[in-house]
C-alpha positions as CSV (number, residue, x, y, z in Angstrom):
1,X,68.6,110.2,134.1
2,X,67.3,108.2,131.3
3,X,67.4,111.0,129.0
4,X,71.1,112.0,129.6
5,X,72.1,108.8,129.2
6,X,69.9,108.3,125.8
7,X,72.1,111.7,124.8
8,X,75.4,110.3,125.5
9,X,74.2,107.4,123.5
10,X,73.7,109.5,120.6
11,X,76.4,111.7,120.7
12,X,78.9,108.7,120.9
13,X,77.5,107.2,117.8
14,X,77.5,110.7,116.1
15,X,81.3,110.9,116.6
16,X,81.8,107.2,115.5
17,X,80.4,108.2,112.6
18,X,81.9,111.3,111.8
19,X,85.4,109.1,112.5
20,X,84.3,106.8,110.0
21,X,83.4,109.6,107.6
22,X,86.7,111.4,108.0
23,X,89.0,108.5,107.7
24,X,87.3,107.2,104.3
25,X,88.4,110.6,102.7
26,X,91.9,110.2,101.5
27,X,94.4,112.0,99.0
28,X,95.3,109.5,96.2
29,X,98.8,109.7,94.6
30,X,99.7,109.0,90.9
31,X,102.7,106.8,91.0
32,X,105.1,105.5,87.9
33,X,107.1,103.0,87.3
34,X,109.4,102.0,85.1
35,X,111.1,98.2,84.4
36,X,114.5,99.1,84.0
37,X,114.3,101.4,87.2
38,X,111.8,99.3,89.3
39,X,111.3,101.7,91.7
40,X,108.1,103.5,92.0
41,X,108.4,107.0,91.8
42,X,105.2,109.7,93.2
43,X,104.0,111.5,90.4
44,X,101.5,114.1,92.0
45,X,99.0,114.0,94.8
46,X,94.8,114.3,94.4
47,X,92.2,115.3,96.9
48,X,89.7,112.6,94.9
49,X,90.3,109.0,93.1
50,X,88.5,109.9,90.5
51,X,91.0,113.3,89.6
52,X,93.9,110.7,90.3
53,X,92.3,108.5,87.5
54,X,91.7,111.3,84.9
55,X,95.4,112.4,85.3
56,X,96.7,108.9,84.9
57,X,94.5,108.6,81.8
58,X,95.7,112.8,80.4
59,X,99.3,111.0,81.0
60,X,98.6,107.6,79.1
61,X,96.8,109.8,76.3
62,X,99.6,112.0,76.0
63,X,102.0,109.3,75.7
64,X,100.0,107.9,72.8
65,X,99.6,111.1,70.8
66,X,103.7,111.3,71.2
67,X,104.6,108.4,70.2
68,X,106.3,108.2,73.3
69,X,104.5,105.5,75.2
70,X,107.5,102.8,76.9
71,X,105.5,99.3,77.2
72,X,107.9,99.0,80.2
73,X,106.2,101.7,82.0
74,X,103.6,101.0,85.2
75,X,101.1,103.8,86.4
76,X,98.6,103.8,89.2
77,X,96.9,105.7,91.3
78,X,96.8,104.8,95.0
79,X,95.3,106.1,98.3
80,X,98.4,108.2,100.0
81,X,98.1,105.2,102.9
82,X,99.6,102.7,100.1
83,X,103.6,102.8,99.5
84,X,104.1,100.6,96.2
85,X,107.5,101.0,97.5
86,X,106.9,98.8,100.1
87,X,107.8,99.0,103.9
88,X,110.6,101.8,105.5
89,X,113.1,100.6,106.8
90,X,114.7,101.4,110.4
């Protein structure tokens, strides 16, 4: 008896912490703004924050080597649980 319930014991905590494993891993989305718009709009979606981050910084780099960089301009990269829009309506 002691033994079944010692394995029920460790199977709970096993899935507890396969949960908490699986909900950390997110897709992270690459989202622009501009001032005179000031509405966020979703660039593109990544399996890893770090990809996310070397997009954004391609994009900024781009925008130097253009000339084309607008100071007005606002890029992040958030986890896909994050709206910078804000709340949806009803």
């Amino acid at each position: 008896m002691m033994s079944l319930r010692r394995a029920s014991v460790i199977v709970a905590l096993s899935l507890l912490t396969s949960a908490a494993t699986a909900s950390a891993e997110c897709a992270w989305v690459l989202w622009t703004r501009w001032s005179t718009d000031e509405r966020f709009a979703s660039v593109d979606g990544y399996e890893t924050k770090r990809e996310c981050e070397r997009a954004l910084a391609m994009m900024r780099g781009m925008d130097k080597a253009t000339g084309t960089k607008d100071p007005s301009q606002l890029s992040l990269c958030l986890p896909d649980t994050v709206d910078p829009r804000g709340p949806k309506g009803k």
